[in-house]
Each structure stands twice: as structure tokens, then as C-alpha cells.
C-alpha positions, -999 to +999 in steps of 0.1 A: +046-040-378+033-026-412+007-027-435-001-010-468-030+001-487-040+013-525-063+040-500-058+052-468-086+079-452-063+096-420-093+108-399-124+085-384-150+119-387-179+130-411-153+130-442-136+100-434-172+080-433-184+095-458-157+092-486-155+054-475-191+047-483-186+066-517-157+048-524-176+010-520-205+023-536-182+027-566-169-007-565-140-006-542-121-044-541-123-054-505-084-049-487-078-020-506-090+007-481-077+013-445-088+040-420-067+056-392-074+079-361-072+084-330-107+083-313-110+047-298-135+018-295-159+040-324-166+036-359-165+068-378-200+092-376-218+123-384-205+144-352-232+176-356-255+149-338-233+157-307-251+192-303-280+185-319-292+156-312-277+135-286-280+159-256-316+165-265-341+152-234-370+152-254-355+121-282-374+088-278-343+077-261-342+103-239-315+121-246-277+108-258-280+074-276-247+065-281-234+030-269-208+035-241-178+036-261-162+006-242-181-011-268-161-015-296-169+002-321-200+017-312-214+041-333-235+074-331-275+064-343-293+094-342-299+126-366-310+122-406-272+116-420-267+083-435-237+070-415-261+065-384-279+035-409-242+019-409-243-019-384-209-017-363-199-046-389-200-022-424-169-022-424-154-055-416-185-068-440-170-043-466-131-053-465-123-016-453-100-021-422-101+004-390-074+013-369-092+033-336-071+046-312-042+049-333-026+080-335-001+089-364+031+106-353+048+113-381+038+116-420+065+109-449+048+120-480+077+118-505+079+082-489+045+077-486+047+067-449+024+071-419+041+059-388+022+054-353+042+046-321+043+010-329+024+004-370+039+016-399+018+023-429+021+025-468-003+038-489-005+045-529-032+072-522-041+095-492-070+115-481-064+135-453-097+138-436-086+149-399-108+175-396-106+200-362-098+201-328-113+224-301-103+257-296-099+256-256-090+285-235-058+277-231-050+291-261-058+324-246-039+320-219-069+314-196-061+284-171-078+259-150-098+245-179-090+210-166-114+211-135-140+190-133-171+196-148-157+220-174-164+203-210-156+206-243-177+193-267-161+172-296-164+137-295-185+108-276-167+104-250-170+144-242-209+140-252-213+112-227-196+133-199-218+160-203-246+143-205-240+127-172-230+159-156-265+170-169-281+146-152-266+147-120-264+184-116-301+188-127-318+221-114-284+235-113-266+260-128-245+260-161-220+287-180-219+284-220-186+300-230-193+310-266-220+324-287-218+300-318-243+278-331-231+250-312-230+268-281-266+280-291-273+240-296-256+230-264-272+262-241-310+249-252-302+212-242-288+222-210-321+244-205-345+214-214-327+195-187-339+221-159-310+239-156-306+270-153-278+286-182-263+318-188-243+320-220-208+344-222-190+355-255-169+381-263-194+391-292-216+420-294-247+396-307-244+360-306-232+339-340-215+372-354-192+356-380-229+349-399-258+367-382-266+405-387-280+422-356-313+423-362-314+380-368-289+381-335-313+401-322-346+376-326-320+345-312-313+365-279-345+373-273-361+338-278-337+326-256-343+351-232-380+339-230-370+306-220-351+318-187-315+320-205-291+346-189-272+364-218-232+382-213-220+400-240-189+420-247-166+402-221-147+372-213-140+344-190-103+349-169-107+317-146-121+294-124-133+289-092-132+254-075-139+233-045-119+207-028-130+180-050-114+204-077-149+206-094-160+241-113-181+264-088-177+300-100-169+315-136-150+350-134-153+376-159-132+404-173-156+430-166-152+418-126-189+397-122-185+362-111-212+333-121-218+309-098-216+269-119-221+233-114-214+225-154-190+249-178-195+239-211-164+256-235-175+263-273-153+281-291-153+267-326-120+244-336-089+247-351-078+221-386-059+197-371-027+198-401+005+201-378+015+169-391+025+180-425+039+212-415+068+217-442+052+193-464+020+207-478+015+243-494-012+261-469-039+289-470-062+303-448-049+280-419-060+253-442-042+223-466-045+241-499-062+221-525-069+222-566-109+219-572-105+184-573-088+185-539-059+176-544-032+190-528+009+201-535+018+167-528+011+140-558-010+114-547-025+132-514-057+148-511-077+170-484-111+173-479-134+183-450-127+210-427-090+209-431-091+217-471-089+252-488-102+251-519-113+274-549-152+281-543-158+281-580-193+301-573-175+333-556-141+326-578-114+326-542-102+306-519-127+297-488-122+266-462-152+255-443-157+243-411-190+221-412-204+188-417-226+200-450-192+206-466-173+174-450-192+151-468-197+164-501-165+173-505-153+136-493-181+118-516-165+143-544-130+131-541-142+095-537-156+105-576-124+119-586-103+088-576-126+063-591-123+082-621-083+078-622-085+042-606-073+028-641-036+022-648-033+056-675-013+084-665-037+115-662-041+143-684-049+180-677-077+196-703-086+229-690-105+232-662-110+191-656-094+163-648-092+139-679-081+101-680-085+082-714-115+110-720-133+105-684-138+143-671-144+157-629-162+186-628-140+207-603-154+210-566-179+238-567-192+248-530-220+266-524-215+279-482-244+264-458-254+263-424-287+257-404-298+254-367-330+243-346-335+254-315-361+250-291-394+251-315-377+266-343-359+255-374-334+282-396-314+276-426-290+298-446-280+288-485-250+313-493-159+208-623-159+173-642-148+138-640-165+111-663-153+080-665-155+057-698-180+086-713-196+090-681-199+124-674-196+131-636-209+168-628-183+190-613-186+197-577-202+230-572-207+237-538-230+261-522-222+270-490-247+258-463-251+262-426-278+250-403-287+245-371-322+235-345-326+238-307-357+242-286-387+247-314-363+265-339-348+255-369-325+277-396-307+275-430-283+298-445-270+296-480-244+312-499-224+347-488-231+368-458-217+399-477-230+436-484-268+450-476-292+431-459-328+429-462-351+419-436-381+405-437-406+384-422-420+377-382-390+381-365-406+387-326-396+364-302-424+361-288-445+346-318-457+315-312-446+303-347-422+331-357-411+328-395-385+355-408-353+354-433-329+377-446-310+381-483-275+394-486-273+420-521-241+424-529-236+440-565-270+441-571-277+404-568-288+383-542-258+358-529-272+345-494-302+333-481-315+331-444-347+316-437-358+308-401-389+283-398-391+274-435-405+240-451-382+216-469-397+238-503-394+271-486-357+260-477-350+244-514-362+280-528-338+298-505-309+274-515-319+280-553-314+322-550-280+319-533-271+295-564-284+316-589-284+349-578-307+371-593-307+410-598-323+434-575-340+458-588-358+477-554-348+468-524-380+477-509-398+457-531-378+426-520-385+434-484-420+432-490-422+401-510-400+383-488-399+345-493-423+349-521-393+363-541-376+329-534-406+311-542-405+327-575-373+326-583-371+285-576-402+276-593-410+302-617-436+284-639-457+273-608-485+299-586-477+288-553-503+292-527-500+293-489-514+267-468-553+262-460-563+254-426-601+241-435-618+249-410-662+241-417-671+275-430-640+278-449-655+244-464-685+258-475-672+292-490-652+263-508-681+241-522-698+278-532-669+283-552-669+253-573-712+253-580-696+288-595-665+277-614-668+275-652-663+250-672-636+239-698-652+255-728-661+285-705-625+290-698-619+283-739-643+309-744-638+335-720-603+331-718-601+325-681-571+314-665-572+278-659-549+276-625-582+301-612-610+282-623-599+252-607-580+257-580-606+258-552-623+227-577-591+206-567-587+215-531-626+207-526-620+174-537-597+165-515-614+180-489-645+154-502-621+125-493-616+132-455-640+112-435-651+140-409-666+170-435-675+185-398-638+191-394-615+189-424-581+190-420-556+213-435-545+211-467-521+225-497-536+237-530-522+210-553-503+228-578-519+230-615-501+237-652-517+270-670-529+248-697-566+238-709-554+202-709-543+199-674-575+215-665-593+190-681-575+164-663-575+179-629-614+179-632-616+147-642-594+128-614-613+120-583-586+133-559-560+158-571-519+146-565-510+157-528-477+180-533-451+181-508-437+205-487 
């Protein structure tokens, strides 16, 4: 049987969802778009709510809430990403047609052919979006991964396994085989579920492909606190089991053996692009791309995971493995083919895509990641298409990685490369620890770390690995720490920390404003305005709470440096809350 399609996504992950609901917000005709891959009974999802949400105990639901997969197309509804808002029936409602459980054999790109085992498809435009597939330690050469109660995380099916095993082997004891920010995710869900874990990598600190030591170091240690065993420097060699073939011991290279009821295996994944062997140009075990992702092949893009593009910030070549990328770089080339979606030939003007004057700004990532763990939140922040004389922005990606388990949350941004400064509470064993790290490389700032920032805090972060600014001391930076961010993302503003008003902290307030001068004093005297009336403004909002015994805390509403906004601020009853 066959079918065709003007569009056809191959992949049913973060890209694949995401570049779908970019392509109908742009006006797709219904019938024109079909999506294949092999999970079954699912629609597609955000998968980072695997780690990070769905094993969590402490959810409303209790843990994983996703629908037993025997439901058809059931559909991950957890996390902050938008595809969790999508009904089972998007799709159907939409015109886009799904094809789960179907598994493409062999791909004919001059012929523009996707065969399955019994469907043939035709497409006039393809967007491979079939992200990665788990690294397992059979590709070491380690064996007896296939016992029971060994896991790999990657999909729902894996996620409602686990969580099952979690469940029944509660008070038990589990082995994490990584030291990733997955494993870190998955290691502080198993220890909110009673049970006791002792993580294993290879690594000399845990997430060393982005951490320095001394973060690694702060990680280990919190974990640590909460009863988690840490192995570094070895591996696992195999497996011991019972009759029932289930997991009971873990052996190591350096001889010690671990007793287990669960095995969890993280070991990041692999782009899963075997199917166009011989057919696409390739780089950096990637599907090499243009900055409008396209690739070698007319008519075919890549995007997600299995894409290496040009990183127009850092000027090379980079392929990312993470969801932040997935679906901006799918809503991106859903941009770029709405662009050319006319029936004109296109036209190549420099650095952008043109079509009867419409310009794509090229793909321009800026690296991310983040994490929470436990009670702590981290983050790290390391061209043009316009279409009838709309301009489109080009893509210019900053890369981004997060991540949250127990109380801890982190974002990174930009490039882990050259000297590191420190700065910031990095003990463990703060009850609200709060610490980052830049990367200087060439005398300019290009990453960002920040560990238990605020959505500003982590905006400001974001903004210095985009714009990089110059260093001039190194231990001046240390010592102004996130302030320097602060400064650098909103330079006109005097940010101040937050107030906890307490009662006598409420009366060295109302002092303050019998004493503040008034709008010709500040004419006359020239007083800065921000000083006059700071503590003026945050007393009146203090004057609104219904309990003066006990006011509660409270941010310093941010004022302009001019006599006019003075003058306003003074004459308002209650200042404008900021956020953040």
C-alpha cells in the first residue's frame, strides 16, 4: 500500500512534534503532512519529562503520569513544554496523519521513497527528525544487559518499567551506570522512592563533558548528603543473576561487586542515521546540514539531535544532543519551508535563503543545558527567511543545557571552553546553595553556569554567553559574580536583591521615607532619584499587605534615573510588582 505527502517528519520525538505544530501554525492545508516512527500506540512528546518529571514521587500524580501506552496514542502530560497541552486528537483534528509503530527500512532519496515492511511512502519534502538511540553496554562488549530489571531509559514504555520496578523493589537497592545529567536525574528519583543508589561511571567527576571539578565537585557532595553511594574511575564487566534471570549483583573492573534489585543504564545516545548511509554527506557522526538545515540531498532536511550544523555564534560545525536544540531547530526549519512553500524556484543571496525577496536568517545556536535536582535548580547558557517582505530573524542559537533533581536546578549557556571562574555558595551543605561559573576564552566571557538562579538571574546568564563581553580582571569577575551578569543584561537598571521584611526591617523602612527628600530637593541637590525613592516605593507596598505585624517579602520595584519617573513613582499608590 502507499501513500504520499507534500511533508513527511521521519521521527515521532521532541523535533518531530514540534516542527508539526510550527508547520499548522503557519497555515499548513490539512492532508499535506504525515508522520512516521516506530514507537507505538503514542503521539509524539517532549521526552526530557522521562528523567525529569515522570519518575518524580513527589508530582501531584505521584510520580509517572503517562497513560499506559496500550492506549492509543497516549501522550506524555507533564513538564512546561508545549506538546504536553496537545488532546490525543491534535492531530487527526489538524489533517496531519500518524503512522506509530511503523518502522522504515529502507530510504530512496533520489526516488523520494520511504518503504516500511508492508507501506510505501512518497514525499515532496523530508525532515528527518529521528533523533538518538541509547548507547547500551553492548557496545562495549559488556553482556547480559538483557536481564531483568536492568533498564534503559528512552521512551514510555522504558519509563513505565522502571517506574514499576521502583515501586515494587522499594527499600531496595539500585546501580546508576553513568554520571550524566540524566543519570543524575534518574539517581535522585530512585532515592526519593526509598531506595537506596550508588551511581558508577568511568569519569573522574560526574557530567565531565560540561562540568569543571570544582561544580562536579558541589554535585557529588550534595548527593552524597542524601545517602547516594558514588564509584568513580571504573566500569561495569557484568552481571549477576538469579533463577528468575533477574539483576542481583553489578561487577566492576576494579574487582568490587554491588549488590542490585534495579540497574538503570545511562550512557547518553547515539543519532540514529544508518538509514541513509551512502546517501547523505556526514560530520561529527551527524547528517551534515546548511544553516537552514538542509542537507546534501535536495528536498531533505535534518534537524534535532541527528543534524550538524554551522553554529553561526562560534563560526564551526557542532551537533547537539538535547531537547532545547530539538525544537528550535524543528520550529526553524518549519519557518524555512513556509517561506519556500510557493511555486518559484529559490534563489541564493549571500548568506540567506531568498524566494521572490522573502529572506531566512540562517540557524544560529546558542549551546544550553540545565538540571534540577533534589532542591536545586542549575542552568548553563554557552540567518533570514522573510516571506512576502516579511522578515523572519535568522536562527541563532545559543547553546543551552539544563537539568533539576531533588531541590536543585541548573542552566548552562554557550561554550565550556578556556579559564574558569568560580564564584558563588558552592557547599553542599547550604541549605539554599547558589553558585555559577563563566568560561573566558580570549578574553571574553562565552559560557555561563548558574546553579539556583531566578528566571532573571538565568535570562542574565543566557544574555553574557550571547554577547560576550571582555574581561578585564579575572578577580574582579570572581568577586562580582552574578552581579556581572546582572549588569551586563540590564545595564540601564540598579538591581537590588530581595527584602525579606521582617517588623523592624519595616520600621527602619518608614524612618527612611519621613527622611527622603522631595522632588525639588532632588532638583536642587542633585540627588539621585533611584536613591531617594527606592525605600519610598517598597514601603508602599509594604502599606498594602494586610498584616504590618508581619510583612511579607518583597522586590524593590525597579525605578528610571529620571526626575519624571520619580514624580510618578511618588504619586502611584502601589509601585508595579517586577518579576523574577
Amino acid at each position: 500500500m502507499g501513500y504520499s505527502f507534500q511533508y513527511i517528519i521521519l521521527g515521532g520525538g521532541v523535533a518531530a512534534g514540534y516542527a508539526a505544530m510550527e508547520l499548522e501554525k503557519l497555515g499548513l492545508r490539512q492532508g499535506l503532512l504525515g508522520i512516521i516512527y516506530k514507537e507505538e500506540n503514542i503521539i509524539p512528546y517532549d521526552r526530557p519529562c522521562l528523567s525529569k518529571d515522570c519518575l518524580n514521587p513527589n508530582l501531584p500524580a505521584g510520580g509517572i503520569v503517562v497513560p499506559s501506552t496500550s492506549r492509543t496514542y497516549a501522550h506524555v502530560s507533564v513538564g512546561d513544554w508545549e506538546l504536553k497541552n496537545l488532546p490525543s486528537n491534535w492531530y487527526s483534528k489538524k489533517g496531519i496523519m500518524l503512522y506509530p509503530g511503523t518502522e522504515i527500512l529502507r530510504a530512496n532519496l533520489r526516488r523520494k521513497l520511504l518503504s516500511s515492511e508492508k507501506l510505501v511512502f512518497h514525499y515532496e519534502t523530508l525532515i528527518i527528525a529521528t533523533g538518538s538511540t541509547a548507547i547500551r553496554l553492548a557496545d562495549f562488549g559488556v553482556e547480559g544487559d538483557d536481564a531483568k530489571n536492568i533498564f534503559y531509559l528512552w521512551n514510555v514504555d522504558d519509563a513505565n518499567n522502571l517506574l514499576d520496578a521502583m515501586k515494587e523493589k522499594k527499600n531496595g537497592k539500585a546501580v546508576v551506570i553513568g554520571g550524566g545529567y540524566v543519570a543524575m536525574e534518574i539517581t535522585a528519583s530512585l532515592r526519593l522512592h526509598n531506595i537506596d543508589v550508588t551511581m558508577v561511571y568511568s569519569e573522574s567527576w560526574c557530567m565531565s563533558q560540561l562540568f569543571t571539578c570544582d561544580i562536579a565537585a558541589f554535585y557529588e557532595g550534595y548527593y552524597a548528603n542524601k545517602g547516594i553511594n558514588i564509584i568513580k574511575e571504573t566500569d561495569v564487566i557484568g552481571f549477576s543473576t538469579n533463577s528468575a534471570r533477574e539483576v542481583k549483583e553489578v561487577k566492576l573492573k576494579d574487582g568490587r561487586v554491588l549488590e542490585a534489585d534495579i540497574v538503570v543504564v545511562s550512557l547518553g545516545g547515539k543519532p540514529q542515521i544508518s538509514l541513509f548511509k551512502g546517501q547523505l554527506e556526514e560530520e561529527q557522526g551527524g547528517i551534515k546540514t546548511d544553516s537552514f538545515f538542509k542537507t546534501s540531498v535536495s528536498d531533505v532536511y535534518a534537524v534535532g539531535d541527528v543534524a550538524t550544523f554551522p553554529l553561526k555564534l562560534y563560526g564551526e560545525f557542532r551537533r547537539f544532543e538535547h531537547a532545547d536544540h530539538a525544537r528550535k531547530s524543528a520550529e526553524h526549519v518549519a519557518k524555512v519551508l513556509h517561506s519556500c512553500s510557493c511555486d518559484l524556484p529559490w534563489q541564493f543571496y549571500g548568506d540567506n535563503v531568498a524566494k521572490k525577496g522573502n529572506l531566512v536568517d540562517k540557524y544560529d545556536y546558542l549551546p544550553h543545558l540545565n538540571s534540577c535536582s533534589f532542591d536545586l535548580p542549575w542552568q548553563f547558557y554557552g540567518d533570514n527567511v522573510a516571506k512576502k517582505g516579511n522578515l523572519v530573524d535568522k536562527y541563532d542559537y545559543l547553546p543551552h543545557l539544563n537539568s533539576c533533581s531533588f531541590d536543585l536546578s541548573w542552566q548552562f549557556y554557550g561554550d565550556n571552553v578556556g579559564e574558569t571562574v568560580l564564584f558563588g555558595d558552592n557547599n553542599p551543605g547550604s541549605s539554599k546553595p547558589k553558585f555559577g561559573t563563566y568560561w573566558i576564552k580570549d578574553g571574553k566571557v562565552v559560557g555561563a553556569f548558574l546553579e539556583g538562579g531566578t528566571p532573571d538571574e538565568n535570562e542574565a546568564i543566557a544574555k553574557v554567553a550571547r554577547l560576550m563581553p571582555a574581561v578585564v580582571d579575572v578577580n574582579q569577575l570572581a568577586t562580582e559574580g552574578l552581579s556581572f551578569a546582572i549588569k551586563v543584561a540590564r545595564p540601564d537598571d540598579k538591581v537590588e536583591d530581595k527584602i525579606s521584611a521582617t517588623p523592624s526591617t519595616y520600621k527602619v523602612i518608614q524612618d527612611k521615607i519621613s527622611a527622603a527628600p522631595s522632588p525639588s530637593q532632588i532638583m536642587k541637590d542633585n540627588i539621585s532619584p533611584y536613591e531617594a525613592i527606592q525605600d519610598k516605593i517598597f514601603a508602599l507596598s509594604l502599606e498594602k499587605t494586610q498584616d504590618k505585624s508581619s510583612p511579607p517579602a518583597y522586590e524593590k520595584t525597579r525605578v528610571q534615573k529620571s526626575y519624571y519617573e520619580v514624580v510618578k513613582a511618588k504619586a502611584l499608590p502601589l509601585p508595579p510588582k517586577t518579576e523574577g
